[in-house]
C-alpha positions as CSV (number, residue, x, y, z in Angstrom):
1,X,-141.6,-15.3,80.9
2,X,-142.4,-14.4,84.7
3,X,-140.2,-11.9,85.9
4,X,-141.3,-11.7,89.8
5,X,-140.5,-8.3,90.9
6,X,-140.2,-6.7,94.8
7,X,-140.6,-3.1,95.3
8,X,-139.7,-1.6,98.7
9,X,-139.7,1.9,99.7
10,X,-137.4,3.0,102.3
11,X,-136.5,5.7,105.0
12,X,-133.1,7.0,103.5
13,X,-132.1,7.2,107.9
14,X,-133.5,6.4,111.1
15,X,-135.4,7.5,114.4
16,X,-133.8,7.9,117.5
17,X,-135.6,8.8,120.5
18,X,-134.0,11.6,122.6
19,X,-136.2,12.1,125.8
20,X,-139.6,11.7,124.7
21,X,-138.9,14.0,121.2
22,X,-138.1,11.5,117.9
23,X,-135.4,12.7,115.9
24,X,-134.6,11.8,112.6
25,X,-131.1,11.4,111.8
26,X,-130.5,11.0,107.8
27,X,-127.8,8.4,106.5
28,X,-124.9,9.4,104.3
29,X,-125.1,8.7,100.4
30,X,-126.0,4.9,99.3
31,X,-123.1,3.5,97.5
32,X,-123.6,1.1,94.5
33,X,-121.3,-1.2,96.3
34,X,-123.1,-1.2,99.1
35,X,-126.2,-1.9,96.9
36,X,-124.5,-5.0,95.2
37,X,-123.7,-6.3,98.7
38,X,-127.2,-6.2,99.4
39,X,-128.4,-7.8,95.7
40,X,-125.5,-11.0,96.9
41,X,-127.0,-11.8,100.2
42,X,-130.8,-11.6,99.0
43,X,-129.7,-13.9,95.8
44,X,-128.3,-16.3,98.3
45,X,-131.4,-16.3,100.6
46,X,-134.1,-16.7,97.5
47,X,-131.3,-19.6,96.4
48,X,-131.6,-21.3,99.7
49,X,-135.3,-21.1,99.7
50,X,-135.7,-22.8,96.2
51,X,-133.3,-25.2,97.1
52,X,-135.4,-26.6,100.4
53,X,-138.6,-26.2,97.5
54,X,-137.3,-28.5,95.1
55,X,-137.1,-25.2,92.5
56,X,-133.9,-25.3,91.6
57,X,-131.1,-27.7,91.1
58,X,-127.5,-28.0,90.2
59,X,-127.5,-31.5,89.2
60,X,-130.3,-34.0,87.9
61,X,-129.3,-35.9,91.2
62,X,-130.5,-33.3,93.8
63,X,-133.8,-33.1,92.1
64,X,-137.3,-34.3,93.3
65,X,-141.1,-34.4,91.0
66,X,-142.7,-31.2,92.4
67,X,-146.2,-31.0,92.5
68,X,-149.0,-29.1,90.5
69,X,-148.0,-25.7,91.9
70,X,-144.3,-25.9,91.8
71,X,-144.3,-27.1,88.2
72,X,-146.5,-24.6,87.5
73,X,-144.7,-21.9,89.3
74,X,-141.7,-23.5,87.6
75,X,-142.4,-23.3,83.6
76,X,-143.5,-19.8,84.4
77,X,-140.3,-18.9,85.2
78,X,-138.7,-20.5,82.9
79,X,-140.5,-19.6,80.0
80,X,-141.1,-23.3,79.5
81,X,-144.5,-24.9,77.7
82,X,-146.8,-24.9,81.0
83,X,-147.1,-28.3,82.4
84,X,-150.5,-29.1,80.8
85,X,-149.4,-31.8,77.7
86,X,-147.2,-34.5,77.9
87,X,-144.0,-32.4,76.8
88,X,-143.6,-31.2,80.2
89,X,-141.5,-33.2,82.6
90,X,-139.8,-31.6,85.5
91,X,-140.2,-28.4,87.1
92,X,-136.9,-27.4,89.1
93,X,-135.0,-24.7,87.4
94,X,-131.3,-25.1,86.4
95,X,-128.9,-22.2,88.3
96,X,-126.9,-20.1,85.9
97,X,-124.1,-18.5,86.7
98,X,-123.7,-14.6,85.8
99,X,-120.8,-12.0,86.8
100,X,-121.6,-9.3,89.2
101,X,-122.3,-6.0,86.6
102,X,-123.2,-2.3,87.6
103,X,-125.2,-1.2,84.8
104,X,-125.3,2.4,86.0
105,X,-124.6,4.3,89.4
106,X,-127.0,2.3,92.6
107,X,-128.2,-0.6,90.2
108,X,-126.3,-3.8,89.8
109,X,-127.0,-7.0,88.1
110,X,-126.0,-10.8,89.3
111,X,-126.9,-14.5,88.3
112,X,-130.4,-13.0,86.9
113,X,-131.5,-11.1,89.6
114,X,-131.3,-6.6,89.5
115,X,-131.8,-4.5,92.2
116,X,-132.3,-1.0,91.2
117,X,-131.8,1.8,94.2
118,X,-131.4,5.1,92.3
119,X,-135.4,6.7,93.0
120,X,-135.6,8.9,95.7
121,X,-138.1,11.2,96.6
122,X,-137.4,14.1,99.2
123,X,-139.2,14.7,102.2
124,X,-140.8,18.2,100.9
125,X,-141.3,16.4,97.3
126,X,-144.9,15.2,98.0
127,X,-145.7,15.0,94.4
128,X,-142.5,12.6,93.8
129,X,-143.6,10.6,97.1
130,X,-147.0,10.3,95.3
131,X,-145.2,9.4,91.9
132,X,-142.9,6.9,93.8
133,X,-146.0,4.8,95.5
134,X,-148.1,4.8,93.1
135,X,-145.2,3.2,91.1
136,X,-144.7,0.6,93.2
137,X,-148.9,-0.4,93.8
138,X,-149.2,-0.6,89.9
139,X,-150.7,-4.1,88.8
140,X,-148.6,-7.2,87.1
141,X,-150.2,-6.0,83.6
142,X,-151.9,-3.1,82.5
143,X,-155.2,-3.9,81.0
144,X,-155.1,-1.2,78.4
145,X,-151.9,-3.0,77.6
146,X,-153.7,-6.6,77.1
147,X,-155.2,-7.2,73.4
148,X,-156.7,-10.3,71.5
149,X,-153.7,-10.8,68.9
150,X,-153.5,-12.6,65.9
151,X,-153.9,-16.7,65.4
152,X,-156.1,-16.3,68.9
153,X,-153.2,-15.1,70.9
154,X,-152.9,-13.0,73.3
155,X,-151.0,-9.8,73.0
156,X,-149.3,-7.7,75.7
157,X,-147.6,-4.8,74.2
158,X,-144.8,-3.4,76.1
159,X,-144.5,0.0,77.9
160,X,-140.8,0.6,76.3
161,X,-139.5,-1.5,73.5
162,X,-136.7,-4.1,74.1
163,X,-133.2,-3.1,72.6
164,X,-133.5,-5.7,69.8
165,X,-136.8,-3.7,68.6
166,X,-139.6,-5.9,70.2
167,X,-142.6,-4.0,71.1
168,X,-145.3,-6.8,71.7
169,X,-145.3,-10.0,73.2
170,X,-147.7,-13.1,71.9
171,X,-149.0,-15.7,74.3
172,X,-151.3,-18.4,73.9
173,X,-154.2,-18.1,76.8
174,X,-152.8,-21.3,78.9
175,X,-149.4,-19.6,78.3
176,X,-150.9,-16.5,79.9
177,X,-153.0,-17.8,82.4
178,X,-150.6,-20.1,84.5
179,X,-147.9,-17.5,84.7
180,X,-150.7,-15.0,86.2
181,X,-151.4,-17.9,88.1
182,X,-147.9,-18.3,89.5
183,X,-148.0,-14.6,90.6
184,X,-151.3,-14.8,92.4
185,X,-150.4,-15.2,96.6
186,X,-150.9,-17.9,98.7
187,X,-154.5,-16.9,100.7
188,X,-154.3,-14.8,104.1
189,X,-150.6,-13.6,102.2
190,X,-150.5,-10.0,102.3
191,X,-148.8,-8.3,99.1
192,X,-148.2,-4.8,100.9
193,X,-146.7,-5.3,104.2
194,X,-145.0,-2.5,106.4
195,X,-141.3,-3.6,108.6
196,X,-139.8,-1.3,111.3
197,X,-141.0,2.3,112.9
198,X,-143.5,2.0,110.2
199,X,-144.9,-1.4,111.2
200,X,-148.4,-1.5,113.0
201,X,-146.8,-2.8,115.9
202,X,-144.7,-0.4,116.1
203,X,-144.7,1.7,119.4
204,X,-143.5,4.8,117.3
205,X,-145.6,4.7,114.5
206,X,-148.6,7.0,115.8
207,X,-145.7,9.5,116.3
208,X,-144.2,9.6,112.9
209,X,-146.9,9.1,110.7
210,X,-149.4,11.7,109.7
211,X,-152.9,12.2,110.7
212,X,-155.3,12.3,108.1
213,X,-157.1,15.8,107.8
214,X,-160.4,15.8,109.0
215,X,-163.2,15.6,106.6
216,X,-165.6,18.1,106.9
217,X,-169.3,17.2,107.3
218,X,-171.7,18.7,105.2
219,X,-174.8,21.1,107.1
220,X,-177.0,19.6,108.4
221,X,-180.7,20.6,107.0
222,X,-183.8,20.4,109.4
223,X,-187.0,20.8,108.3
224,X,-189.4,23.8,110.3
């Protein structure tokens, strides 16, 4: 089953210019009510957008026959048989309603979507800044993780167990392939983008972020 995930890193404060010098002014402590907030008006946004794609319904009514791509996009969220025999029929999702839970302190859960805000790395902790990006660039699926399984399935075995014990996951290729399909973006769609002082537009950015050292050039060796 496709689980689409974002990751985002943020400034835990903001810039203010004070006659020509920047000066970074640090926010107080994120509350997990303030991260719920934030987890409500993004499920509401992502619900509108699926809504005006035809992705997701609340009655047969409102429904419309999606194309390729959106039924495709479609089963692999849903876990369904991908839409390649003549079992598959529609592709907008049904909305399910789930109650607003705070699995521990800055992560909340609601109507199948989590937002986790409890990683921070310090400003001195360059090898947790390191850790924390890296994190976040890592690929949909490990390759070392991806083995030929039994019966000519596909195997992806997990980085942590599930609670009920499950350590592996089986797929048959078509199974596999259209729900790395439904993950690949749209061309000219950049995966990595930057928002705020940290933007490329940004007037402020040559400011605030770091130079790289200079590489040193090797000697240079003329021949006599």
């Amino acid at each position: 089953m496709l689980n689409p995930h974002v990751h985002a890193v943020f400034l835990d404060g903001a810039y203010r210019d004070e006659g020509g010098d920047l000066v970074f002014e640090g926010v107080a402590h994120l509350t997990t009510r303030e991260v719920a907030e934030v987890l409500e008006r993004t499920r509401d946004q992502i619900h509108r957008y699926l809504r005006r794609r035809g992705l997701l319904i609340e009655d047969d009514e409102d429904a419309h026959e999606p194309d390729g791509l959106e039924r495709l996009a479609a089963s692999a969220a849903s876990g369904a048989t991908p839409p390649a025999g003549p079992e598959f029929r529609r592709g907008a999702l049904p909305l399910a309603h789930q109650e607003l839970t705070y699995a521990r302190p800055l992560s909340v859960a609601l109507d199948g979507f989590t937002l986790h805000a409890a990683t921070h790395a310090g400003g001195a902790d360059a090898e947790g800044r390191e850790a924390l990006l890296k994190y976040i660039l890592r690929p949909p699926i490990a390759q070392e993780r991806v083995t030929r399984g039994p019966d000519g399935l596909v195997r992806i075995v997990l980085k942590k167990p599930f609670k009920d014990g499950t350590v592996a996951v089986d797929l048959d290729p078509l199974s596999l392939v259209s729900r790395l399909a439904a993950s690949v973006p749209a061309p000219r769609f950049h995966t990595v983008r930057y928002a705020g002082v940290l933007a490329s537009a940004s007037k402020v950015r040559p400011r605030i972020v770091p130079k790289p050292a200079a590489r040193r050039s090797s000697p240079t060796v003329n021949d006599c």
